[in-house]
C-alpha positions, 0 to 999 in steps of 0.5 A: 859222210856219216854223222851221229849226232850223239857224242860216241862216249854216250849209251845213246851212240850207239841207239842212233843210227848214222845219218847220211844224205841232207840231214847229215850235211845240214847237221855238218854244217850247223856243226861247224858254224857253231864250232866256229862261234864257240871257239872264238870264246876259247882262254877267255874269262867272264869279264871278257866274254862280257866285254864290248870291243867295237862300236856295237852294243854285242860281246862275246858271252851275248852272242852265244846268247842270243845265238843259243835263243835263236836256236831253241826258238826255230827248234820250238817253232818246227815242233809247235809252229809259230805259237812258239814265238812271240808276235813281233806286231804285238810287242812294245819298245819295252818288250823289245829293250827287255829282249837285248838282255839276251846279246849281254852278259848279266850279272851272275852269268858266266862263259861256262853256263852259256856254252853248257847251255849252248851246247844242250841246245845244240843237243836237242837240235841236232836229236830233233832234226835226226829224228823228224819224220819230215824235213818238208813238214812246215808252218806259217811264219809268226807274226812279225813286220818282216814276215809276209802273211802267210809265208810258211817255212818247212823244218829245212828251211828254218835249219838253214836259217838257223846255219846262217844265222849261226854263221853270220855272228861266228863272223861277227864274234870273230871280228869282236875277238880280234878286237878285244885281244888280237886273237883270230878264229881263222888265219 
């Protein structure tokens, strides 16, 4: 399969050649994985992407959120490595409860600004991943209590986490849409 991974109404379309092989299927499937996260906000207000549903603490909107966060932290990390991201050793409960701000719809926020900013994640992710001379390329993990010292992870191995990642809250804002007003991604 062929994938541009610019927008064909775009003058960079045509500068971009199509991708085919791994990159291609790893791009196809990150693409569809964030279909499926995004079109489970679809005829929804802010009120209701901000809306808790089920017993968990994540909404529609938070999911984007953190899922966008996610994203542009593994994209920051295949470029800079682990400078990118925080030590997850080093920060406190505070630092932490400060963190779950990104998994909710603040005051001021709305479902468009989420998703225009998902989307220009989206973008930068998929131009990086075109253009990365080596998807073997990689880096020490940062420091977290679930990392092991010194494990390494190369471009392709954070694109597939970020695919599942991507995939694991499409599941779960599946489950909170269906919860919050019948509506199903699938079926």
């Amino acid at each position: 399969m062929n994938v541009n991974v610019n927008n064909a109404d775009t003058p960079e379309a045509a500068a971009t050649p199509a991708l085919t092989g791994e990159r291609a299927d790893l791009l196809e499937a990150l693409a569809k994985q964030r279909h499926f996260l995004s079109f489970t906000t679809r005829d929804l207000t802010d009120e209701q992407a901000g809306q808790r549903t089920t017993a968990s603490e994540l909404c529609l909107g938070g999911l984007v959120k953190h899922v966008t966060e996610v994203e542009r932290s593994w994209a920051d990390f295949i470029v800079h490595g682990p400078v990118a991201m925080p030590d997850f050793t080093a920060m406190t409960e505070a630092d932490f409860a400060r963190r779950t701000d990104g998994f909710r719809m603040l005051p001021g926020e709305t479902l468009a600004g989420v998703l225009a900013d998902y989307a220009e994640v989206a973008r930068r992710t998929d131009e990086l991943l075109a253009t990365l001379p080596d998807l073997g390329a990689d880096h020490a993990l940062p420091k977290a209590p679930w990392n092991e010292p010194g494990v390494r992870w190369s471009a392709r191995r954070v694109l597939m986490h970020v695919i599942a990642e991507t995939a694991q809250h499409a599941g779960h804002a599946d489950i909170i849409r269906e919860s919050l007003d019948g509506a199903k991604s699938m079926g």
